[in-house]
C-alpha positions in Angstrom: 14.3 142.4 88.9 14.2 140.3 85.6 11.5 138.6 84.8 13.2 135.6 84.4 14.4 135.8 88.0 11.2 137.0 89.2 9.1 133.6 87.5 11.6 131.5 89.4 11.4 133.3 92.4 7.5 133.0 92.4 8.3 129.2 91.0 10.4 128.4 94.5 7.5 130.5 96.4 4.7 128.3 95.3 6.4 125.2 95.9 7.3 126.3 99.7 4.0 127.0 100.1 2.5 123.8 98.6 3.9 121.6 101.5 1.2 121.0 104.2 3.9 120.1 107.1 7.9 121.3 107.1 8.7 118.4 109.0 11.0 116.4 107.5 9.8 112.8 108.8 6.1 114.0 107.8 7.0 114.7 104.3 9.1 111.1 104.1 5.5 109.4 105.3 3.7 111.4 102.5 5.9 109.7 99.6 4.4 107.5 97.3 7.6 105.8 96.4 10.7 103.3 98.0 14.3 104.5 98.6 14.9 102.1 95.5 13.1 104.1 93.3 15.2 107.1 93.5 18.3 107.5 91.4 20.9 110.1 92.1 21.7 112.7 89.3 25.5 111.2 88.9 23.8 107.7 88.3 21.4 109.5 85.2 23.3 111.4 83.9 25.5 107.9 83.6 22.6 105.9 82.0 21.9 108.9 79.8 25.7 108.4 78.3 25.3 105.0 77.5 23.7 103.2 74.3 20.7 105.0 73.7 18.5 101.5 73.8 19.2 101.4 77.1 19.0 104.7 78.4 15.5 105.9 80.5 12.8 108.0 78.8 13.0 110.7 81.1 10.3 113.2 81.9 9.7 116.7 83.2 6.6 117.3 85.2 6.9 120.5 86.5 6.8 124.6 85.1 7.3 124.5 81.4 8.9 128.0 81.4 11.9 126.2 83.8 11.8 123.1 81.6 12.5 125.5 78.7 14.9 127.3 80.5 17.1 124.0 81.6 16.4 120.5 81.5 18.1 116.9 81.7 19.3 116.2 77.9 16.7 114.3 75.9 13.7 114.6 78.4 10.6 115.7 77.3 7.7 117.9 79.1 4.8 116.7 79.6 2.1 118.8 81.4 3.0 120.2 85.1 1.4 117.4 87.4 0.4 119.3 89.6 -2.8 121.0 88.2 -5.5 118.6 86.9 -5.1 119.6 83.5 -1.3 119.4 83.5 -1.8 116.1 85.2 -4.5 115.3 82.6 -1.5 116.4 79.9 1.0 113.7 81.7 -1.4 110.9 81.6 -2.1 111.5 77.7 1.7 111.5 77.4 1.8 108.2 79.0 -1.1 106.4 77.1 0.6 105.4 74.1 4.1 104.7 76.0 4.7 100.5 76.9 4.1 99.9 80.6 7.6 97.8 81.1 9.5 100.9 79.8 12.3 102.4 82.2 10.6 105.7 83.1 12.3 108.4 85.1 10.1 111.4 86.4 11.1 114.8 87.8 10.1 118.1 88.2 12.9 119.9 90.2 11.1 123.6 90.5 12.0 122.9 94.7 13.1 120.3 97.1 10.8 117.4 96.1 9.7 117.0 99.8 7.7 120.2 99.0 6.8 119.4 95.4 3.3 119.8 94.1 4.1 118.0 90.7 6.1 114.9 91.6 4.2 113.1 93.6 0.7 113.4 91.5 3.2 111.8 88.6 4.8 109.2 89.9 1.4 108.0 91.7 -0.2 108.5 88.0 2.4 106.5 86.6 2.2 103.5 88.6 -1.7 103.7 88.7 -1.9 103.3 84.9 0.2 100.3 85.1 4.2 101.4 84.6 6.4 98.8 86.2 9.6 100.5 86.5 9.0 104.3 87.5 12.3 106.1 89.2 12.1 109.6 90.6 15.4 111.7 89.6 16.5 112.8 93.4 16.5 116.6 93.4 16.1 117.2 97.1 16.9 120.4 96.7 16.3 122.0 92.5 17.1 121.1 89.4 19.9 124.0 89.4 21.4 122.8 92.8 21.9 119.0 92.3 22.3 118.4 88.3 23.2 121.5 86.8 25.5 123.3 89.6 27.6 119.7 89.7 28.3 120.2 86.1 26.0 118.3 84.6 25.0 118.5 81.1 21.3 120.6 80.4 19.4 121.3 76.9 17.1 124.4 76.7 14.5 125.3 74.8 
């Protein structure tokens, strides 16, 4: 097996794993954000196209080596929430950023009902005082609801 292939197969593995209950109205409980803070891939990828004062700083919170592989144009990485020191990286990455800005996070390793890293963000975010956090909706990857519906990635 590659090794590329093998990194994202462990990738999906740990994320699986990471969910304490596979029961869908358990894992809707556990989130730490509204319906209304969720914003559909088509409707990004949109706001992403328009005048670049407007669009969302958008940022990745989950395995670099995937962020490096594919990731929503212009994002940025910033520490893989999901560890304290990646979380630790993520907060750092917010300090110097204005609390009003439009901020989308995502990770999109696995379906985000199992995510280790997206919660731990978003909760960061709003903690330190960010008044208009959005989760990109990736219930099931990154690969599967941006990229396989032909929308546009950077690498690297």
């Amino acid at each position: 097996m590659k090794r590329r292939q093998f990194l994202i197969l462990a990738t999906l593995a740990a994320c699986k794993t990471s969910s304490s209950s596979d029961d869908p109205a358990a894992s809707r409980a556990s989130v730490p954000w509204t319906p209304d803070r969720l914003v559909t891939s088509a409707d990004l990828a949109k706001e992403l196209a328009g005048p670049q004062a407007q669009r969302p700083r958008v940022v990745h919170v989950g395995p670099e080596r995937l962020f490096k592989n594919a990731h929503v144009p212009g994002a940025i990485h910033a520490g893989e929430a999901g560890d304290a020191e990646g979380l630790e990286a993520f907060a750092r990455w917010l300090a110097p950023v204005p609390r009003d800005v439009d901020l989308v996070v995502y990770c999109g390793c696995c379906p985000y009902k199992n995510c280790p890293n997206i919660r731990p963000a978003y909760s960061k975010a709003v903690a330190t005082g960010f008044t208009h956090v959005r989760v990109l909706d990736l219930p099931t990857t990154l690969k599967a609801d941006w990229t396989e519906h032909g929308l546009p990635t950077e690498s690297g």
